[in-house]
C-alpha positions in Angstrom: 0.0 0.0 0.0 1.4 3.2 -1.1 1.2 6.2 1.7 0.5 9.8 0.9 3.0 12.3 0.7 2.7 14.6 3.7 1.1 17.9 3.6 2.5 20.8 5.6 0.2 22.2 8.1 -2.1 24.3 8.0 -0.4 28.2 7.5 2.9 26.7 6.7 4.0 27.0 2.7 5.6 23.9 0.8 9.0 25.7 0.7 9.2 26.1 4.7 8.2 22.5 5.6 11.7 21.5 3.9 14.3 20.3 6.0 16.8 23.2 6.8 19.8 22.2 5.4 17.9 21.9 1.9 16.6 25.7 2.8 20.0 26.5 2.8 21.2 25.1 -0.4 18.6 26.3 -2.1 19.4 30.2 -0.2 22.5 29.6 -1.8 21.7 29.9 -5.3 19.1 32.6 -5.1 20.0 36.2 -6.1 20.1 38.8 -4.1 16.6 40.0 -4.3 15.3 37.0 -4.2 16.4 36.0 -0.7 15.5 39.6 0.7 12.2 38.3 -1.1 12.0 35.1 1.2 13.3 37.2 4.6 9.7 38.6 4.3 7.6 35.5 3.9 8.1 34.2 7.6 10.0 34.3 11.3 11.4 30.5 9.8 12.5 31.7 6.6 14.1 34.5 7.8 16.1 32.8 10.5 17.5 30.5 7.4 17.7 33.2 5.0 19.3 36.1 6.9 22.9 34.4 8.0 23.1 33.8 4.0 22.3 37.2 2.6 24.5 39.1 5.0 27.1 36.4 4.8 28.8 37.9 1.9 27.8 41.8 1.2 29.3 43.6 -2.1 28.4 47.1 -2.5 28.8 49.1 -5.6 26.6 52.5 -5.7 26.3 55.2 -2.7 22.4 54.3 -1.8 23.5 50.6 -1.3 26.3 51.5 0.3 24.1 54.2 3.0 20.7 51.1 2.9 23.1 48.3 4.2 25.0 50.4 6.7 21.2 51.6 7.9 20.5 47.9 8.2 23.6 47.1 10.1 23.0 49.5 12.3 19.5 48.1 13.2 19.8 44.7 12.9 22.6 43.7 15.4 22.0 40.0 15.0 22.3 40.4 11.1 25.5 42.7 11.3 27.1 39.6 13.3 26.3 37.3 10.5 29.0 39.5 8.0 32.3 38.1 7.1 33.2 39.4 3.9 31.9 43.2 3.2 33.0 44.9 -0.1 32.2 48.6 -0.8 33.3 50.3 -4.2 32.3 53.8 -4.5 33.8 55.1 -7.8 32.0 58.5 -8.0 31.3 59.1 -4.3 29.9 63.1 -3.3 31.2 64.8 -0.6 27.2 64.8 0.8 27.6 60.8 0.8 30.8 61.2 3.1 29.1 62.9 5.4 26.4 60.2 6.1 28.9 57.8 6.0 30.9 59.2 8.4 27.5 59.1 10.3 26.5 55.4 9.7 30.1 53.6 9.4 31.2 53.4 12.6 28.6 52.2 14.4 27.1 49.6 12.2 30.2 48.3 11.1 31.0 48.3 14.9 28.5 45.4 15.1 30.1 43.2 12.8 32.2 41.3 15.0 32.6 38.3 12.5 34.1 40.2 9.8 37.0 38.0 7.8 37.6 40.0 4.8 37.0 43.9 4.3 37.5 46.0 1.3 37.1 49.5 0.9 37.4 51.4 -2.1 36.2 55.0 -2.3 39.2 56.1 -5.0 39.4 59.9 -4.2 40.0 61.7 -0.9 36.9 63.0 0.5 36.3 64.9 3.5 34.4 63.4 6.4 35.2 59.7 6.3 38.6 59.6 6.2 38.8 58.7 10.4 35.5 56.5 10.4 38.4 53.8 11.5 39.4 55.4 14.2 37.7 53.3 16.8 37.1 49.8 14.7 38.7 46.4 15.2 37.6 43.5 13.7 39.1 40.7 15.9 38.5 37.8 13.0 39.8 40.1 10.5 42.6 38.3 7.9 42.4 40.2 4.9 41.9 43.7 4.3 42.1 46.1 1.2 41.8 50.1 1.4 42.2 51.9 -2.0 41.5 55.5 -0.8 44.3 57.9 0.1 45.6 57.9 3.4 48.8 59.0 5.7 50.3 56.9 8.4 48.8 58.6 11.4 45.1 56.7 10.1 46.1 53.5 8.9 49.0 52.6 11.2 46.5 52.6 14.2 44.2 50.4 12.7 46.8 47.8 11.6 48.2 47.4 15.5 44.9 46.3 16.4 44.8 43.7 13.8 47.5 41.1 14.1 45.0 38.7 12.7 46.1 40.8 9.3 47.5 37.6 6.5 46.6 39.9 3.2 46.5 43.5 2.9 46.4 45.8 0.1 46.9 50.2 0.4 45.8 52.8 -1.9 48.1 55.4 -2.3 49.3 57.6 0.5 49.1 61.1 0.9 51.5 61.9 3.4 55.1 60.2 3.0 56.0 57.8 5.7 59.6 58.9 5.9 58.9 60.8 8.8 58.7 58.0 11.0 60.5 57.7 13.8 62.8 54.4 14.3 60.5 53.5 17.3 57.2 53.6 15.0 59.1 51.8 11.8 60.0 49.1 14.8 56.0 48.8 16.0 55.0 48.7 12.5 57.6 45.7 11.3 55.9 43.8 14.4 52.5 44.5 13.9 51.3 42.1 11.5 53.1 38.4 12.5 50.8 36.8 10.3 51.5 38.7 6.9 51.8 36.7 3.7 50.8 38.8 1.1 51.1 42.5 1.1 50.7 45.4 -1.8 50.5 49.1 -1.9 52.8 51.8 -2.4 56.6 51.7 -1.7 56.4 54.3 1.2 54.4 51.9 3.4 56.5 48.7 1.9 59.9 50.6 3.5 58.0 50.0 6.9 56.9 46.9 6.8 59.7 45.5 5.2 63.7 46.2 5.9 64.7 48.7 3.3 64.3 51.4 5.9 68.4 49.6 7.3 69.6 51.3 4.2 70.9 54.3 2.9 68.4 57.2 1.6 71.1 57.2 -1.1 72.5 54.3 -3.5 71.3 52.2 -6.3 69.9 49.1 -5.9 72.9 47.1 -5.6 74.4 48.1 -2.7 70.8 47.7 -1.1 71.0 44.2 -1.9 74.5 44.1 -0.1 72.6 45.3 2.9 70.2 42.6 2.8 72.7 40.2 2.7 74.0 41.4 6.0 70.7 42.5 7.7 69.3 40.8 10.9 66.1 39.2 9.7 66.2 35.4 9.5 64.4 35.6 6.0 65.8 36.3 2.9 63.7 38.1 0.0 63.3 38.0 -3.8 63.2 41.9 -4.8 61.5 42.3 -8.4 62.2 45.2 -10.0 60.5 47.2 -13.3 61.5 50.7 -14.7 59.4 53.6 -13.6 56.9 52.9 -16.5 55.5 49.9 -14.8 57.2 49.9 -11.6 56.3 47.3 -9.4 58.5 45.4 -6.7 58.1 42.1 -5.2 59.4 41.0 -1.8 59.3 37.0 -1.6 60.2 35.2 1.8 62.5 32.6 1.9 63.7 30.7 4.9 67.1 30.0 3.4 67.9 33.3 3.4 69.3 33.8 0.1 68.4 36.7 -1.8 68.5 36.9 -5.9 67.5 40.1 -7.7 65.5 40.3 -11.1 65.9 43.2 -12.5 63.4 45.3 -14.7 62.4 46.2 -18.1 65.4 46.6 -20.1 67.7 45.4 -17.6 67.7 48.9 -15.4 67.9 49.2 -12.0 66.0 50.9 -9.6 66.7 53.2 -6.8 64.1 52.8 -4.3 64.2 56.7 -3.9 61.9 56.6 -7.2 59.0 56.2 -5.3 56.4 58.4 -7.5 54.4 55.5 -9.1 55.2 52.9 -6.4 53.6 49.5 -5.6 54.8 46.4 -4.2 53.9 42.6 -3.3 55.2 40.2 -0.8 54.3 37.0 -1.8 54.5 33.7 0.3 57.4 31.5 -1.4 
């Protein structure tokens, strides 16, 4: 004898009588809209639906940006759920700075399971620049910020993130030569669990130990000092002509160092820091 398929009970639709792990598969290949869709169907649904559409947020325009920062900030339990936030403003105004200097910090002070954050705003603006100020993400491993900044905003920020494996910097505004031996020392330390790290050369003579060197010299006798300096890792230093002009540090735990030089076989003074970037890349 064949028995009937069951029916869900009364008030309860065919899609929330599933099991929950099925309501999650099926959450995962939803758009966007559709799962903010489902959050409004039921108290069940949106239990499922919410960890998955906060999960992962990527933000592209200025009212997205100010809509899901007014969410965070009002839905606590849904701000916890974050662990990878992207925002790309390309044509922010300096009226959407000013809100966001407003909303940022305390919504984004309620995602305490944040993993990965990117933030690129591409032009100074006034008003957001110090929305960091009081921040820490305490799960935090890799974090990209493509807006201009100086030392005296970013350094902070990295000293409470250790956690720190890949980080990407925009370009800075304010040259980090000024630092004293004490701060260069702090910032060296700071991130024990770097393996991949790009952004302009200013902030790479920090983190990595070019700052032993001469602010004269070619690249040669930089190399020298390498050689002879007291880390216990060597590095690979990549080097392109000013056209191009990127540099790669590479750890190695045999401490040997080799040098490939750039585009038609020049080399580089790192004084030529105007177009800047660099990479340190796990060997």
């Amino acid at each position: 004898m064949l028995s009937h398929a069951s029916t869900p009970a009364p008030g309860i639709s065919p899609l929330e009588s599933l099991p929950i792990h099925l309501l999650e598969l099926i959450t995962d290949e939803l758009s966007v809209s559709d799962r903010s869709a489902l959050v409004r169907v039921s108290k069940h649904l949106r239990d499922i639906v919410t960890p998955v559409l906060y999960h992962r947020i990527i933000l592209d325009s200025p009212h997205q940006v100010l809509r899901c920062l007014r969410s965070l900030r009002w839905n606590k339990s849904a701000a916890r759920t974050v662990k990878q936030l992207t925002l790309n403003i390309k044509n922010p105004t300096d009226a959407f700075a000013s809100t966001f200097s407003i909303l940022a910090p305390d919504a984004l002070s309620h995602t305490t399971q944040l993993t990965h954050l990117e933030l690129g705003f591409f032009i100074p603006l006034r008003g957001y620049d110090n929305f960091l100020t009081n921040l820490t993400f305490p799960h935090l491993r890799h974090f990209l910020y493509a807006s201009p900044m100086n030392e005296s905003d970013i350094i902070p920020f990295l000293v409470r993130h250790p956690s720190i494996g890949t980080l990407s910097l925009g370009p800075v505004s304010q040259h980090f030569d000024s630092l004293t031996r004490r701060e260069v020392g702090v910032a060296k330390a700071l991130l024990p669990n770097l393996v991949r790290l790009e952004g302009p050369l200013e902030f790479g003579r920090v983190l990595v130990p070019l700052s032993n060197y001469a602010d004269t010299g070619m690249w040669e006798k930089r190399l020298l000092g390498l050689l002879t300096s007291p880390y216990p890792d060597g590095y690979d230093i990549q080097g392109m002509n000013k056209v191009s002009y990127f540099y790669s540090w590479t750890r190695r735990s045999h401490g040997i160092i080799g040098c490939d030089w750039g585009m038609e076989g020049r080399t580089v003074s790192i004084m030529d820091v105007g177009f800047g970037r660099f990479n340190l890349i796990p060997y």
